[in-house]
N, C-alpha and C positions, 0 to 999 in steps of 0.2 A: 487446487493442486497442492500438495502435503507436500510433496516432493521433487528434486529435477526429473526431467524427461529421463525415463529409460534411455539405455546407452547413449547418453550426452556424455561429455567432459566439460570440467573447467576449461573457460577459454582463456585461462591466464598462463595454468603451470599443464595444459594439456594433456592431465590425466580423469584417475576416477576423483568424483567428488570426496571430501573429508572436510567435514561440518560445514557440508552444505547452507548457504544461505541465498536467500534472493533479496536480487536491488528493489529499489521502486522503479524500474524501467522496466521488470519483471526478467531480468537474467540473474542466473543463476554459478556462484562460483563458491570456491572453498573460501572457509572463513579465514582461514589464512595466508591466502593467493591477495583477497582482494584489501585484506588490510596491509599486505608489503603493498600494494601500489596505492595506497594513501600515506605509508608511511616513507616511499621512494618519492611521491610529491610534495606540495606544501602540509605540513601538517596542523595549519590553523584553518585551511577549508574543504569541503566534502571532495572526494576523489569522484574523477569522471568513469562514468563505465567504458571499458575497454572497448568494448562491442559500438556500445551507440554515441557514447560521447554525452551523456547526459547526467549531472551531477547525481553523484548518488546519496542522497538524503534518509535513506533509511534503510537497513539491514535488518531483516526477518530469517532467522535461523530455526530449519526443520523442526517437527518437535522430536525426530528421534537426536538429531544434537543436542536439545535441553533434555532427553532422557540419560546423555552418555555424560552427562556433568560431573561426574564421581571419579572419569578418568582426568587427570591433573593436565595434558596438554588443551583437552578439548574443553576444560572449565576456563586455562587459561583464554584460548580463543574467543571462548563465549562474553569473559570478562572485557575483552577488545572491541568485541564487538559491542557491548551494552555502552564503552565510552565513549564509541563513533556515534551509536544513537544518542546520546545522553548530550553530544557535543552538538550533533548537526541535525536532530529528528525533530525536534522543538522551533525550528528556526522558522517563520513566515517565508511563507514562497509565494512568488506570484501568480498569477491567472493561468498564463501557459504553462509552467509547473501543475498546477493543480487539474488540468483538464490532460495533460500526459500521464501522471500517477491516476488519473480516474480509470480505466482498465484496470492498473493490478490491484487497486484497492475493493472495487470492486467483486471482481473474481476471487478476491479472499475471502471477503464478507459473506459471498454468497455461501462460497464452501466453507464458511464456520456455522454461518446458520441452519447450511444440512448436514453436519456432523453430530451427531450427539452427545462424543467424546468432549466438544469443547464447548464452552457457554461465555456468550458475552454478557455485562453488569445487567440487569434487568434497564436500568434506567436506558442505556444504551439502545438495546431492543425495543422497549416504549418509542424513543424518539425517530428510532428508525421506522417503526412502524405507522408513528401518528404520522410523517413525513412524508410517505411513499401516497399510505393513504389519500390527506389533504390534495397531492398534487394528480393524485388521479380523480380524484372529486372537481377540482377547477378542470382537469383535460375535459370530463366527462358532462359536468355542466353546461349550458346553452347559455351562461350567463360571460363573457370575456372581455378583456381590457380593450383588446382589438377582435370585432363582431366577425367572425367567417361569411357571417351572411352577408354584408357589407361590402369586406376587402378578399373575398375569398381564398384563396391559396396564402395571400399575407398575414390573415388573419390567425394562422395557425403557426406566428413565428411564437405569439405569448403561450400558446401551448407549448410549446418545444424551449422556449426561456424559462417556463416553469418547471420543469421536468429536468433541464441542465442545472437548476439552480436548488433542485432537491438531490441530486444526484451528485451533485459539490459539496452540499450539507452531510448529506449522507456517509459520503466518503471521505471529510473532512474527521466525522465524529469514529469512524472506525481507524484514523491515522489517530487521533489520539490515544485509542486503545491499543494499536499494536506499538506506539510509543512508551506508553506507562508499563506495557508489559516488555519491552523488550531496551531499557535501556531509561527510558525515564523517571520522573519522580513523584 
């Protein structure tokens, strides 16, 4: 998804979007809506989403906002927005964090790697790929930590541990790249 939902608004200033960005909660608000309500909060930790109430750790702005950078108010925005990531995107999150942002991270990565227009590091692609790979080679193998032939229905939690724990990797390594690309160093 490149963009908000057709006829959505910002749920902050309740109009049309203007430099759209999405949270890692996957909502979507004006880049300038949702840094007055980080900057109307504490401005030494991440602003909650208005919507879910979930800290927002990372700010991914459309690419037609990093197309319109050349206009002075939307470079300023975009500039705000790379300090909120640059402040709060880098920061360790914990488990429950990590397995909520797994949907949007997800859903991004898949739609960069069927895009043509955009390209992840090659390195990045490799590790995704040897990843995905590997853990459908153990689902797929007869060989298991825990035997199905044994514990049967239980036996299939290390398959499904394996498969949560590539898919954490996974989505861990594409939060670093929309970090470095969107506000990190």
């Amino acid at each position: 998804m490149e963009g908000p939902p057709v006829n959505d608004m910002c749920s902050v200033c309740h109009g049309n979007f203007h430099t759209p960005c999405q949270a890692n909660c996957s909502h979507w608000f004006c880049g300038t809506c949702i840094m007055e309500v980080w900057h109307h909060g504490s401005s030494v930790q991440p602003c909650k989403c208005p919507l879910c109430r979930r800290p927002i750790t990372l700010l991914v702005p459309t690419q037609d906002s990093l197309r319109q950078n050349h206009d002075p108010e939307v470079a300023q925005v975009l500039r705000k927005i790379e300090t909120y990531n640059r402040l709060f995107g880098g920061r360790e999150t914990n488990l429950l964090q990590r397995l909520q942002d797994l949907p949007f991270l997800l859903r991004r990565l898949v739609g960069e790697f069927s895009d043509p227009q955009r390209s992840l590091p090659l390195v990045i692609r490799a590790r995704v790929y040897i990843a995905m790979i590997l853990s459908a080679i153990y689902v797929i193998s007869p060989i298991d930590i825990i035997p199905e032939g044994v514990l049967g229905i239980v036996g299939l939690l290390d398959d499904l541990l394996i498969v949560l724990i590539c898919f954490l990797h996974v989505a861990t390594l594409y939060r670093s790249v929309l970090f470095r690309r969107h506000g990190g160093s």
